[in-house]
C-alpha positions as CSV (number, residue, x, y, z in Angstrom):
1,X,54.8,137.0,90.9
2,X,51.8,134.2,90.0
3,X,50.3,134.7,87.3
4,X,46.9,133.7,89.0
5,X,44.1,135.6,88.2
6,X,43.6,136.0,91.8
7,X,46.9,137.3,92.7
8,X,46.6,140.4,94.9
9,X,49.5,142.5,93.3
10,X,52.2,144.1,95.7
11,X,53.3,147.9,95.4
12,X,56.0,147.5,97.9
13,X,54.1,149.3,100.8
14,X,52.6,148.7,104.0
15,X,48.9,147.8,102.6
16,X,49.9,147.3,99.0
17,X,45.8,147.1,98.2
18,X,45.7,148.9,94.3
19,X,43.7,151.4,94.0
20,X,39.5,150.6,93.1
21,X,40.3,146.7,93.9
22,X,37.4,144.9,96.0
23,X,38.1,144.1,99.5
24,X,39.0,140.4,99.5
25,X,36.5,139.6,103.0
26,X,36.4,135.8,101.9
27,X,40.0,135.8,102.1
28,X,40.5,137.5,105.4
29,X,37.6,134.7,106.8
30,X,39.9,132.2,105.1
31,X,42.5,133.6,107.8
32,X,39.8,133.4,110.4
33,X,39.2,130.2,109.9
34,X,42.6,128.7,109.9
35,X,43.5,130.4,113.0
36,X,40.2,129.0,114.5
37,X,41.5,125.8,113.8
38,X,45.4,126.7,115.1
39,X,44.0,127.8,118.1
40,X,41.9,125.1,119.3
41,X,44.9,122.5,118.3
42,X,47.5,124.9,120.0
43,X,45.3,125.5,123.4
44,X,43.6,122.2,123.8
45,X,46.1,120.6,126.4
46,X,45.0,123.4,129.0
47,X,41.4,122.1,129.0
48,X,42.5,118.3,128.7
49,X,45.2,118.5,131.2
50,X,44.4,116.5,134.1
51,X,43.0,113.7,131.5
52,X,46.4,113.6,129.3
53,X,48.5,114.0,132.4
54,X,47.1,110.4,134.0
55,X,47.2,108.4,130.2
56,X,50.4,109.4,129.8
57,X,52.1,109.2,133.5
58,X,53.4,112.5,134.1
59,X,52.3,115.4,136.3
60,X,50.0,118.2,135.4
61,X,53.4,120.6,135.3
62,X,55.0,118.2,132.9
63,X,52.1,117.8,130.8
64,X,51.5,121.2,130.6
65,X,54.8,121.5,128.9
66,X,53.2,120.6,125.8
67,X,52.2,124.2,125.5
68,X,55.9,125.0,126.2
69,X,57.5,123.1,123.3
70,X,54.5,124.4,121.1
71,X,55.7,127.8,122.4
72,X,59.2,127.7,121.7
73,X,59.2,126.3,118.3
74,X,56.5,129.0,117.2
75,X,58.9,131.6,118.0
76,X,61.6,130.3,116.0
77,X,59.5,130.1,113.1
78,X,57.8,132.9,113.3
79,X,61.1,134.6,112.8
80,X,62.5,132.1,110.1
81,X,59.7,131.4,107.7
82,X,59.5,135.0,106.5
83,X,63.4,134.9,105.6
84,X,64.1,131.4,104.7
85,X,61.1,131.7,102.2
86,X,61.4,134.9,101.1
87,X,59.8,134.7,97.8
88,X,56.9,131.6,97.5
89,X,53.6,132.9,97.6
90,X,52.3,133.2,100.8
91,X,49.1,131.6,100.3
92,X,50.6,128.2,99.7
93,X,52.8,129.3,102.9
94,X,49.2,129.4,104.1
95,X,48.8,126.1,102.7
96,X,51.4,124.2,104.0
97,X,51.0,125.8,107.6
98,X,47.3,124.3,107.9
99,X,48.5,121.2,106.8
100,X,51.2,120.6,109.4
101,X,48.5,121.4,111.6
102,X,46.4,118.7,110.7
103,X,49.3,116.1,110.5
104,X,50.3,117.5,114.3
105,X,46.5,116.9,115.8
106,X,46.7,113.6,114.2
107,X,49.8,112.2,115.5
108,X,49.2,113.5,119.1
109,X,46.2,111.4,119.2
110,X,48.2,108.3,118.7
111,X,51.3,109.0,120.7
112,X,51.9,106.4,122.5
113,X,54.0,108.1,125.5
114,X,54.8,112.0,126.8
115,X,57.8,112.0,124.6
116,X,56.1,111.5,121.5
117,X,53.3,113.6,122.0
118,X,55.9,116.7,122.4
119,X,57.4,115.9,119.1
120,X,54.0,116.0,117.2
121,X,53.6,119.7,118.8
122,X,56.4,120.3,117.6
123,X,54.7,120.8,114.2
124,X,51.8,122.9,115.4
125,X,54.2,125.4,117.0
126,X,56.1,125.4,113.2
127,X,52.1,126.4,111.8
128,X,51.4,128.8,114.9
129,X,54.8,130.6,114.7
130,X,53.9,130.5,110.8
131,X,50.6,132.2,110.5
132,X,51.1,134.7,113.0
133,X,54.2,135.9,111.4
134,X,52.4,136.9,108.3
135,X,48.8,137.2,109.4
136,X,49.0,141.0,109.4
137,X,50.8,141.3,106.1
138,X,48.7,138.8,104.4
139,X,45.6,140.8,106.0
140,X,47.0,143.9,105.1
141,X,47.2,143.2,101.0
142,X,43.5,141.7,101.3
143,X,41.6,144.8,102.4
144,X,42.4,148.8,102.2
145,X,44.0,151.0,104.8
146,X,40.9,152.4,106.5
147,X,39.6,148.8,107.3
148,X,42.5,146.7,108.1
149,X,41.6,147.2,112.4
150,X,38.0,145.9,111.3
151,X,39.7,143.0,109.3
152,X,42.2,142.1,111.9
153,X,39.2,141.8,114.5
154,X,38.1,138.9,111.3
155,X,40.8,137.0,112.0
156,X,41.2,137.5,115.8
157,X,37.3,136.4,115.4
158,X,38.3,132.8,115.0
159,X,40.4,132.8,117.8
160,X,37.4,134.0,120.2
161,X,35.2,131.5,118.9
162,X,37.9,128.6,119.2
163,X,37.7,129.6,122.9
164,X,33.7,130.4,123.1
165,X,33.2,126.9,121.2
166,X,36.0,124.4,120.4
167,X,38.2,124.6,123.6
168,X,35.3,124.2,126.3
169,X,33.7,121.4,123.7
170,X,36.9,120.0,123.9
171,X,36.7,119.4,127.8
172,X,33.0,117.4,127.9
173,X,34.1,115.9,124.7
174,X,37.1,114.2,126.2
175,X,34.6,113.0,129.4
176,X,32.7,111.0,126.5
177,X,35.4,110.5,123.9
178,X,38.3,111.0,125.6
179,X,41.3,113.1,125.1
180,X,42.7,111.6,122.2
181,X,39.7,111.7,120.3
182,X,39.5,115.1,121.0
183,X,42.4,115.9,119.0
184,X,41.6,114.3,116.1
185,X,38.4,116.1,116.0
186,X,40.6,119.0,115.7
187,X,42.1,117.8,113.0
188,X,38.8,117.4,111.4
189,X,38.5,121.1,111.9
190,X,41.9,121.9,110.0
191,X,40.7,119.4,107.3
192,X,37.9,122.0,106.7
193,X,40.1,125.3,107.1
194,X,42.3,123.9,104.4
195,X,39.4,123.1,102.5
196,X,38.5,126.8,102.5
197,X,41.6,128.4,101.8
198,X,41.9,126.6,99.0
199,X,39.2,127.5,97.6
200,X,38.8,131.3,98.6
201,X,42.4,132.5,99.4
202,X,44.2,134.6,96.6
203,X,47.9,134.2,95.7
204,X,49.6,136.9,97.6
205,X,53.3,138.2,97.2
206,X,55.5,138.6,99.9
207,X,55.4,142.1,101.7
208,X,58.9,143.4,100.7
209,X,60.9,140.1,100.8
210,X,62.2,140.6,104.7
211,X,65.6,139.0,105.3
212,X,67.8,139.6,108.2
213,X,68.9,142.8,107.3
214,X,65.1,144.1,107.9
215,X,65.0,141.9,111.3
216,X,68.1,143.8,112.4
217,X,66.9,147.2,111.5
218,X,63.5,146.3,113.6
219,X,65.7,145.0,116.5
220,X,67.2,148.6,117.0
221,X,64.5,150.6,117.1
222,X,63.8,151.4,120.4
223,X,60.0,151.4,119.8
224,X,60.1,147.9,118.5
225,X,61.9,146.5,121.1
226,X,59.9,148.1,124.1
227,X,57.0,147.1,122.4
228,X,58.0,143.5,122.4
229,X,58.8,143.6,126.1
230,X,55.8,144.5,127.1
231,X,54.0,142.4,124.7
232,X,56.0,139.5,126.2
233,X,54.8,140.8,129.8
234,X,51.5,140.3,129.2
235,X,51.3,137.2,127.4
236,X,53.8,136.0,130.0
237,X,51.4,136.8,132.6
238,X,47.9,135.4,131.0
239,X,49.4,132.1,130.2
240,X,51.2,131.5,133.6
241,X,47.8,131.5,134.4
242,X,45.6,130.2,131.8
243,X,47.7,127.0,131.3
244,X,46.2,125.6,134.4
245,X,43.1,126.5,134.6
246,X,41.7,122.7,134.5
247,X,43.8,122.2,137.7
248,X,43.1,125.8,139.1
249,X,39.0,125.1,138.5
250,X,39.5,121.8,140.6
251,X,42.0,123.3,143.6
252,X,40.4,126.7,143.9
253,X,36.5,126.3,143.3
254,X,36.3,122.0,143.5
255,X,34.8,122.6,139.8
256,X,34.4,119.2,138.2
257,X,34.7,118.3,134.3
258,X,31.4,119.7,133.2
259,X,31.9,122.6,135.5
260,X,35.4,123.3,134.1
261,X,33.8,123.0,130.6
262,X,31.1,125.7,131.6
263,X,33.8,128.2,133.3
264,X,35.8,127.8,130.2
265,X,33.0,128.6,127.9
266,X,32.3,131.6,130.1
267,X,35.6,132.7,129.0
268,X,35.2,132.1,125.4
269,X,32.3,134.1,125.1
270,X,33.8,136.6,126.9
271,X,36.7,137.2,124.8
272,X,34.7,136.8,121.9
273,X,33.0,140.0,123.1
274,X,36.5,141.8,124.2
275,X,37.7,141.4,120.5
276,X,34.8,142.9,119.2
277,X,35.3,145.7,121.7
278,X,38.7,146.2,121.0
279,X,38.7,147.1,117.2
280,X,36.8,150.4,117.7
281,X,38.3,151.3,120.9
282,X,42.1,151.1,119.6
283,X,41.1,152.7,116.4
284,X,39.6,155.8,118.6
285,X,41.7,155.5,121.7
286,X,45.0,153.3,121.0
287,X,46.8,154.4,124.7
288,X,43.2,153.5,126.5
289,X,42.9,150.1,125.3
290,X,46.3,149.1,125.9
291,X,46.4,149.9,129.3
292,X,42.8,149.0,130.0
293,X,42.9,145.1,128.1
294,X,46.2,144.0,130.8
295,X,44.8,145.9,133.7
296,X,42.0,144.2,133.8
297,X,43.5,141.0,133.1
298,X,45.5,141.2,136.1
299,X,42.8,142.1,138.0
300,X,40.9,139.1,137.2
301,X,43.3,137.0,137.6
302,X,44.1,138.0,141.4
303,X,40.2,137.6,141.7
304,X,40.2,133.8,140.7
305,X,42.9,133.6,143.3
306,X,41.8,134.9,145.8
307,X,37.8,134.2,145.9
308,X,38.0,131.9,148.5
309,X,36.3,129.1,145.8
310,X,32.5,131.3,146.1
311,X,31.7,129.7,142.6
312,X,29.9,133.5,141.7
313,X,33.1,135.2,142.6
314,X,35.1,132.4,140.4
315,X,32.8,133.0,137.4
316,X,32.6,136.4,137.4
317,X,36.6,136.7,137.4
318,X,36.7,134.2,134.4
319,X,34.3,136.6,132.6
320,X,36.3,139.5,133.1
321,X,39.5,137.3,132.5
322,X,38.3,136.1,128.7
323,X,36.9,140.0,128.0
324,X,40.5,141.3,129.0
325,X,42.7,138.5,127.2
326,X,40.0,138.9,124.0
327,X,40.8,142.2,123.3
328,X,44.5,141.8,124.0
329,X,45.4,140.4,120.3
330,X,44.1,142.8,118.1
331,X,45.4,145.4,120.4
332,X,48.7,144.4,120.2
333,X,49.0,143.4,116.3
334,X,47.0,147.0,115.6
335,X,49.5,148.7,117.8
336,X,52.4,146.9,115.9
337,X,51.3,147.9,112.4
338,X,50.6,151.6,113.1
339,X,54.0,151.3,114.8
340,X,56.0,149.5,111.6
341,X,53.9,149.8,108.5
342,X,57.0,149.1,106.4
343,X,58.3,146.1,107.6
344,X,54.8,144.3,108.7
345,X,56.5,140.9,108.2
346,X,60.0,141.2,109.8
347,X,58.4,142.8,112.9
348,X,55.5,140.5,112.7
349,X,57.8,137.9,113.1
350,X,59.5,139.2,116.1
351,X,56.4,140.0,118.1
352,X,55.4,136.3,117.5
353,X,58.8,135.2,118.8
354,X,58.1,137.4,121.9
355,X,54.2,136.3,122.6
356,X,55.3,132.4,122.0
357,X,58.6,132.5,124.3
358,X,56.4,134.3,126.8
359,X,53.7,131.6,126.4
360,X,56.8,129.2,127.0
361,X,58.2,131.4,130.0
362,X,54.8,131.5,131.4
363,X,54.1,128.2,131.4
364,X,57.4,126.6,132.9
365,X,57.2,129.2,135.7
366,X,53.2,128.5,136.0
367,X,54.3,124.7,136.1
368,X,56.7,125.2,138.7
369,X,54.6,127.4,141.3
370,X,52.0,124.8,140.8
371,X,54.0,122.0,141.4
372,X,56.0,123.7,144.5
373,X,53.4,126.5,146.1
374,X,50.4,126.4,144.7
375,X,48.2,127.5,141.9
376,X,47.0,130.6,143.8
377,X,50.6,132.2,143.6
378,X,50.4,131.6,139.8
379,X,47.6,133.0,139.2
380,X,48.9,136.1,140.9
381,X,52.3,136.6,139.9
382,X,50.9,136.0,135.9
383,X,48.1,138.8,137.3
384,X,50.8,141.0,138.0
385,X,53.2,140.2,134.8
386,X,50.1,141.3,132.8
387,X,49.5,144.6,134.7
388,X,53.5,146.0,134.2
389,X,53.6,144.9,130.5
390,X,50.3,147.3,130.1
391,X,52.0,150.1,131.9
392,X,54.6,150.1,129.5
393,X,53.0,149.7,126.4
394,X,50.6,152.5,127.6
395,X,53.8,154.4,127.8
396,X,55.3,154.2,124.5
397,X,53.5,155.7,121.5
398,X,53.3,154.5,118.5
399,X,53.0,156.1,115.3
């Protein structure tokens, strides 16, 4: 272990926090940060679509694979990081991740063509898979039991406000700007996130060295996998959706880019309020919020669909769309801890590998109804993904 005076020490359990240490809140808001900075890199394609499809000569479907690739290779890495780098201290994990975040917003905003641009996101799905896999662990050995739902609602924090701020700023900025200097105000934004975890993160051991052994024994219990199922469902569903909402916005309602940029910010602040909801209500009534958060995600989602283009009726489902989706992350990760508080990074792992090849899933078969049927159907058959993977959840009980 580091000999760093800020090392948090490990005890070899599920929140390893030694007794009478502070709370390490600068550290989790280090996390929030990052992931503030992950998710407006990771995301920003859906509010630029239409823009980056016409630069670069491909249709909206094709472009919106960007958020595929981004997908796919975050759920490989989310799985191998924790076992290929089973000992370095995870907060110059942390480190590296935020960098290769940076470096990816940098070299999509000079690709010169489509194929060039998937192989930059290629490194922000490496930093997405990344964080996510040891977010909880990480979060886990910075505060004590009792608070770790409260400090997970932190981190999730930064990924409400990426959607309340930096997404929706993304979309008028590209009207001035344009797209590509869009992404390299992102990378601006990592630039500072790295800055901060450099300067506030402690050195933090690994939680229990996972290796494949430990990924095996997660794979068969028949908690874990259910779990990941439905997890997949619902993320699935939201981004079959959510991927094109830019073209959704135009085809349904005839919003324009300013318009887009308003509904989208309607959405942010919206989540930004269902994460805050969500902490309390799984910590009181676990079953209730995860049936409740994909219910109602489904629901607005059909709404959008089906409104007819009444700009009221569009807004309103948006609103209820964001407040669903918003509480939907700190749902699941709270559900996955109280449901494998010994392996937090092995598992961790595995449900990022499930929400980023159900990001990918939902986006090819979003890009293909759009492309062949229509954005309506989309939206309804994501609507409907989201609605079966709360049923199950709801189902199962964790411990």
């Amino acid at each position: 272990m580091s000999t760093d005076t800020r090392s948090v020490p490990l005890a070899g359990t599920a929140h390893p926090l030694a007794a009478g240490r502070r709370d390490s809140w600068a550290g989790v808001a280090s996390l929030g940060l990052g992931v503030f900075a992950l998710v407006m890199a990771e995301f920003l394609p859906a509010s630029l679509l239409t823009t980056m499809a016409a630069d670069l000569g491909v249709s909206e479907g094709v472009a919106g694979q960007s958020v595929t690739v981004t997908a796919l290779v975050a759920a490989v890495a989310g799985l191998a990081l924790p076992v290929v780098l089973p000992r370095i201290d995870r907060r110059l994990v942390m480190l590296g991740l935020t960098t290769l975040a940076i470096a990816s917003s940098v070299l999509v905003a000079v690709a010169p063509n489509y194929p060039v641009l998937l192989a930059a996101r290629i490194l922000i799905g490496i930093a997405i898979g990344g964080f996510w896999a040891l977010a909880i662990a990480m979060t886990a050995q910075l505060v004590a039991p009792e608070r770790l739902g409260r400090a997970m609602t932190v981190v999730n924090t930064g990924v409400s406000l990426a959607t309340v701020a930096a997404i929706p700023l993304g979309a008028w900025l590209s009207e001035l700007w344009g797209w590509r200097a869009v992404f390299l105000l992102a990378a601006g934004v990592g630039l500072a996130a790295l800055a901060v975890q450099l300067i506030v993160l402690p050195s933090l051991a690994p939680a229990g060295a996972p290796g494949l052994r430990q990924l095996g024994g997660a794979l068969r219990s028949r908690l874990v996998v259910l779990g990941l199922v439905a997890t997949a469902f619902v993320a699935a569903g939201h981004f079959t959706g959510f991927t094109y909402i830019n073209p959704a916005a135009q085809t349904i309602a005839g919003f324009d880019a300013s318009g887009l940029a308003t509904l989208l910010l309607v959405y942010g602040v919206a989540a930004f309020v269902g994460n805050l909801v969500a902490g309390p209500l799984v910590d009181r009534r676990m079953r209730t919020a995860i049936l409740v958060f994909p219910t109602l995600l489904g629901a607005a989602m059909a709404v959008f669909a089906l409104s007819g283009g009444a700009p009221v009726s569009v807004v309103a489902a948006v609103a209820l769309w964001g407040f669903a989706f918003g509480g939907v992350p700190t749902t699941l990760q709270t559900w996955l801890a109280r449901s494998a508080p010994d392996r937090l990074e092995s598992v961790g792992g595995l449900q990022v590998a499930a929400f980023q090849l159900a990001i990918a899933a939902g986006a090819v078969v979003g890009g293909v109804l759009v492309d062949s049927v229509g954005v309506q159907l989309a939206l309804i058959a994501g609507g409907v993904s989201a609605v079966v993977g709360g049923v199950l959840l709801s189902s199962l009980r964790s411990r």
